[in-house]
N, CA, C and O of each residue as an XYZ file, in Angstrom:
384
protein
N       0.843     -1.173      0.000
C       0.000      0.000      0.000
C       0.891      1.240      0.000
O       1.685      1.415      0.924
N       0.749      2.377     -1.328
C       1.402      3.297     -0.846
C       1.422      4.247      0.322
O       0.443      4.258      1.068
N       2.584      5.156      0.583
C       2.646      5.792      1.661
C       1.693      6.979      1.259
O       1.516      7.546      0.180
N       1.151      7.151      2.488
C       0.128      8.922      2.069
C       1.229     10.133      2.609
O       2.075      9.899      3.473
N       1.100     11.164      2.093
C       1.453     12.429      2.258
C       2.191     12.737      3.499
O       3.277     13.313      3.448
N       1.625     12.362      4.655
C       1.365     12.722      5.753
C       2.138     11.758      6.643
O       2.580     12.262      7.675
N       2.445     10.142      6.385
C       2.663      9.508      7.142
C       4.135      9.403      7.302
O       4.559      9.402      6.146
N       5.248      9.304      8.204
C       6.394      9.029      8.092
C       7.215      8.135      7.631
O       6.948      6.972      7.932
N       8.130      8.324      6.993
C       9.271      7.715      5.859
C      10.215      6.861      6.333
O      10.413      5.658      6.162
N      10.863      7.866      7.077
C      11.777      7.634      8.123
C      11.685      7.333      9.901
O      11.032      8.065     10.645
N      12.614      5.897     10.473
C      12.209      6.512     11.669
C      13.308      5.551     12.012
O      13.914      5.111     11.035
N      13.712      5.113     13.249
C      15.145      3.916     14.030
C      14.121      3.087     14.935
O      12.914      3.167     15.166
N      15.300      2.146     15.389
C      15.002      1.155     16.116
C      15.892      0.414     16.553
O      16.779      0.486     15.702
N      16.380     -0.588     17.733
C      17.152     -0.941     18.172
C      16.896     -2.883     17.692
O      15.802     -3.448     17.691
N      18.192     -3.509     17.348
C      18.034     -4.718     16.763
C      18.618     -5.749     17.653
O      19.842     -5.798     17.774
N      18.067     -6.340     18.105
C      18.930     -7.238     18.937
C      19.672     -8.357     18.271
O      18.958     -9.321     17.992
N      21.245     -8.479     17.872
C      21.912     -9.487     17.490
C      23.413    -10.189     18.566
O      24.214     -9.769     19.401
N      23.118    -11.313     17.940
C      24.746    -12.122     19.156
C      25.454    -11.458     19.640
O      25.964    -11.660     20.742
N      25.711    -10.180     18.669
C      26.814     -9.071     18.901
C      26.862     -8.443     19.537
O      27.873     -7.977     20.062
N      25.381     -8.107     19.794
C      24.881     -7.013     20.492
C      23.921     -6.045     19.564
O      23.755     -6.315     18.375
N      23.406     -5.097     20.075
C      22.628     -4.297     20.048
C      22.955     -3.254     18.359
O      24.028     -2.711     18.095
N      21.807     -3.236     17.543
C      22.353     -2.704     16.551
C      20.946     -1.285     16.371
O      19.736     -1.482     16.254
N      21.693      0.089     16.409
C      20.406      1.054     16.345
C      20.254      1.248     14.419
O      21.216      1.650     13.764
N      19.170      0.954     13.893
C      18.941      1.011     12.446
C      18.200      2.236     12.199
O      17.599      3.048     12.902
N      18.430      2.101     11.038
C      17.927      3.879      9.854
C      17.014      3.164      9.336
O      17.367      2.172      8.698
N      15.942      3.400      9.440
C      14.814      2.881      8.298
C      14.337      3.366      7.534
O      13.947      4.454      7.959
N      14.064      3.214      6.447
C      13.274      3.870      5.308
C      11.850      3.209      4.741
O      11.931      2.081      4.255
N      10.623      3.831      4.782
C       9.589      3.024      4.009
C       9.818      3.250      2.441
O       9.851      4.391      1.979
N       9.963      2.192      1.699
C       9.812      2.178      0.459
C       8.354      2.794      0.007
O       7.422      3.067      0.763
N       8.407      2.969     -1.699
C       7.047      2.810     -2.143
C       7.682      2.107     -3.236
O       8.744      2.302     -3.828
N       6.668      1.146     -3.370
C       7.350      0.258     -3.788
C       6.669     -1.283     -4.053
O       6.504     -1.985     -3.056
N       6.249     -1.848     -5.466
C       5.313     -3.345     -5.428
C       5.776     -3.927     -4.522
O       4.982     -4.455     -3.743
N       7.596     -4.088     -4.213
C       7.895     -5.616     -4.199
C       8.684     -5.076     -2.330
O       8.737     -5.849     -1.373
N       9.034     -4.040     -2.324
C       9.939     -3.975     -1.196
C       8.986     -2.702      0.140
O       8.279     -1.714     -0.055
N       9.452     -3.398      1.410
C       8.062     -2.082      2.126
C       8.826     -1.168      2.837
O       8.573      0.000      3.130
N       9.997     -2.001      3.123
C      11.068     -1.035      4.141
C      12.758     -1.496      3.993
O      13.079     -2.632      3.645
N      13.621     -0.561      4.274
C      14.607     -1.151      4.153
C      15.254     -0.267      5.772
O      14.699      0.556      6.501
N      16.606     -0.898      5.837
C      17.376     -0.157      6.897
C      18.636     -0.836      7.160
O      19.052     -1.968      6.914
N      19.088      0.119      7.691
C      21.009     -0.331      8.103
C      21.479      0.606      9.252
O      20.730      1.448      9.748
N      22.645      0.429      9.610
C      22.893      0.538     10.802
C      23.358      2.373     10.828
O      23.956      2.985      9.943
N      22.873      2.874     12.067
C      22.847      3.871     12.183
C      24.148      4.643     12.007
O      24.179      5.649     11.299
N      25.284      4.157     12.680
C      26.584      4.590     12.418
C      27.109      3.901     12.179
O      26.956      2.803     12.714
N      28.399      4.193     10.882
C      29.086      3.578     10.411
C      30.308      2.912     11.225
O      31.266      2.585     10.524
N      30.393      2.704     12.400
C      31.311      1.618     13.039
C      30.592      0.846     13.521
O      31.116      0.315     14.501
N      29.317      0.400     13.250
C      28.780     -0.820     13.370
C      28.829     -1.694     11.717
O      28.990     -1.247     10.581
N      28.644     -2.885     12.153
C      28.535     -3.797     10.922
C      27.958     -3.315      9.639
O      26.828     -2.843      9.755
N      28.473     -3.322      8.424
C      27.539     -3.090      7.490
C      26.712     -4.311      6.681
O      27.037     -5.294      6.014
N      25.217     -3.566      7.203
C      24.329     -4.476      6.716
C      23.029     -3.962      6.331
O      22.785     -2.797      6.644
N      22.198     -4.598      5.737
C      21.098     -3.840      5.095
C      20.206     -4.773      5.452
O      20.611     -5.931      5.354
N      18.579     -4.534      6.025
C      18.128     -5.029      6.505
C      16.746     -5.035      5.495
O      16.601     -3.841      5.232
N      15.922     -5.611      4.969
C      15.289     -5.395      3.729
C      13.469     -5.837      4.484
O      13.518     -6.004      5.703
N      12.525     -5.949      4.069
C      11.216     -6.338      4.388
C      10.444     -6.210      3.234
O      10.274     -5.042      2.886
N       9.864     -7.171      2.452
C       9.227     -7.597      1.315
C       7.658     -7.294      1.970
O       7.200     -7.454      3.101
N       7.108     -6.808      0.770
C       5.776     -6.814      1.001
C       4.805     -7.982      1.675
O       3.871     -7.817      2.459
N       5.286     -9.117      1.160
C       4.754    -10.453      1.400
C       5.006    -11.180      3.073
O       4.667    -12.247      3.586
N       5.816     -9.910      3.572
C       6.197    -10.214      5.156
C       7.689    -11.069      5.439
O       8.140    -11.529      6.487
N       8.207    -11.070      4.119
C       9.731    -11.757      4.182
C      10.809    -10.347      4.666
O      10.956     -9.166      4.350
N      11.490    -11.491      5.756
C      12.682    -10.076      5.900
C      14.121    -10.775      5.847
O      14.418    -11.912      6.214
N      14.659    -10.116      5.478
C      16.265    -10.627      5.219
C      17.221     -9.547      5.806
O      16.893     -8.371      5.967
N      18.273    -10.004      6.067
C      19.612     -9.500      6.140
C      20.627     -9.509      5.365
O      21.141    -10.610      5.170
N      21.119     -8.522      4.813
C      22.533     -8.781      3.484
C      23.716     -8.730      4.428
O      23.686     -7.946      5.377
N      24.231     -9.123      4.325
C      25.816     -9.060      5.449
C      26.962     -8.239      3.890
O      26.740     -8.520      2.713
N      27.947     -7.389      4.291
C      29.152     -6.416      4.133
C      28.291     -5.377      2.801
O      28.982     -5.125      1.813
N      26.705     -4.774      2.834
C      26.285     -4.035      2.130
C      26.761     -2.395      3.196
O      26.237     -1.784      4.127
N      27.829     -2.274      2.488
C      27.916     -0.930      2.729
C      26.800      0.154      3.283
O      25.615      0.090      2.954
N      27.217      0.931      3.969
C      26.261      2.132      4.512
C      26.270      3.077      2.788
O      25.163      3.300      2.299
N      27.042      3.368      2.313
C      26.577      4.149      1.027
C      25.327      3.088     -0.017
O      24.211      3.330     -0.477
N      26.001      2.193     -0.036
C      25.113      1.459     -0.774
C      23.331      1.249     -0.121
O      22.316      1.398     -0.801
N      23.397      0.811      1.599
C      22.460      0.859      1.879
C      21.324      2.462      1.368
O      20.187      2.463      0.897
N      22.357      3.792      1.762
C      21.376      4.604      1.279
C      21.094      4.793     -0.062
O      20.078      5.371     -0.448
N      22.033      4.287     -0.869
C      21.268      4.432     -2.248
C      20.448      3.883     -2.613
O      19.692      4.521     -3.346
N      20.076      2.320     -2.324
C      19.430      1.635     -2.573
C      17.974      2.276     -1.947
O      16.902      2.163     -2.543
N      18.175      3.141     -0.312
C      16.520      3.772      0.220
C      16.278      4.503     -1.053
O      15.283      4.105     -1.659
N      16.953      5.488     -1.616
C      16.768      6.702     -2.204
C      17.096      6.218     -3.456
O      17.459      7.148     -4.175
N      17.122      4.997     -4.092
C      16.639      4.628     -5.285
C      15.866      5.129     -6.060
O      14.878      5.410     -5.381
N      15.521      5.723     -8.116
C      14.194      5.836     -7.904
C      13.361      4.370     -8.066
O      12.134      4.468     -8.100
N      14.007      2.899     -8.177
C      13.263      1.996     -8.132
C      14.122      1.580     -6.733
O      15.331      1.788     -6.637
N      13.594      1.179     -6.039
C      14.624      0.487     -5.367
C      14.720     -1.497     -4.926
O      15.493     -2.283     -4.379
N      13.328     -1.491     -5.631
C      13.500     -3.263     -6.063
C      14.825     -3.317     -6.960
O      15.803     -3.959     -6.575
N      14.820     -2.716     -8.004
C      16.431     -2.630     -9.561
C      17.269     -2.685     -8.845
O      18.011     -3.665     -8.898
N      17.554     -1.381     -7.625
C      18.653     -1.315     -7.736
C      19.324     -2.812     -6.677
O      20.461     -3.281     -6.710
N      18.201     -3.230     -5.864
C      18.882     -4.145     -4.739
C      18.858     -5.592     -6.018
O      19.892     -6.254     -5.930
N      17.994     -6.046     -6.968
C      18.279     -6.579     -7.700
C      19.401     -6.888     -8.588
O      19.776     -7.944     -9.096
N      20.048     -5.112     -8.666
C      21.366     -5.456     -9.468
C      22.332     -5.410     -8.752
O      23.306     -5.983     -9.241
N      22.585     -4.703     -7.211
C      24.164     -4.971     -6.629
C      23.791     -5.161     -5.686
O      24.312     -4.289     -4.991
N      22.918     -6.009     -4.812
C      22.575     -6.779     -3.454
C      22.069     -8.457     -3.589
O      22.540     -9.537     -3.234
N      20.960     -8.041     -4.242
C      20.829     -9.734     -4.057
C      21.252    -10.530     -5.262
O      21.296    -10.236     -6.456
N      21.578    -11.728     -4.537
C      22.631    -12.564     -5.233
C      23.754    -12.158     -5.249
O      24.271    -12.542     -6.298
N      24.401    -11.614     -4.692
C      26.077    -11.052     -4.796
C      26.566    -10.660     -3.252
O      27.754    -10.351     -3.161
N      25.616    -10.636     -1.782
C      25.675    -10.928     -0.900
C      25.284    -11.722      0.055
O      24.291    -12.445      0.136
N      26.014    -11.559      0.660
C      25.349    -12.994      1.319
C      24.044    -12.497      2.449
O      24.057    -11.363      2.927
N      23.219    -13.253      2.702
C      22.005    -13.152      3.478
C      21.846    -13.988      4.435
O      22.635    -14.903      4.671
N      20.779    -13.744      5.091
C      20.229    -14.346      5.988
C      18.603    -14.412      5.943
O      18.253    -13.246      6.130
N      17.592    -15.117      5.805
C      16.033    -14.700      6.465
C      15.711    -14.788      7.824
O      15.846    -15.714      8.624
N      15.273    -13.685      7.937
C      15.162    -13.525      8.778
C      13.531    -14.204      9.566
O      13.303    -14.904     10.552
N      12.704    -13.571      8.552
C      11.332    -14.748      8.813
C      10.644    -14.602      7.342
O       9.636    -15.251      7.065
């Protein structure tokens, strides 16, 4: 469902991993295939991109750069662009 006018784009959240504690940048897509994406708030944490499919699938890309993560928010497709230099060329995880 697209986003309306009014509703927020952006917002964080804290991730709990083995490692510890990871604070993420989120972005709502608009978008058929993708609803949200996000990565880690500052760049001396892990780089990773955290993705959520419309269909309720979420994944993790493991060594996706923080530049790359924001290009891919600020894509103007941003299904293409994670299609052409994220998936399949990093490695993942599902998450559920």
């Amino acid at each position: 469902m697209p986003l309306k006018d009014n509703e927020p784009r952006e917002w964080e959240f804290d991730r709990p991993t083995p490692e510890g504690t990871i604070l993420l940048k989120c972005r709502f897509i608009r978008s058929s295939n993708v609803k949200w994406i996000g990565w880690p708030r500052t760049v001396v944490q892990s780089p990773l991109l955290f993705v959520e499919f419309n269909d309720g699938s979420r994944y993790v890309y493991l060594d996706v750069t923080r530049q790359q993560a924001v290009a891919a928010a600020y894509a103007e497709s941003t299904g293409k662009y994670l299609a052409e230099h994220i998936i399949g060329k990093k490695t993942y995880h599902r998450l559920r």
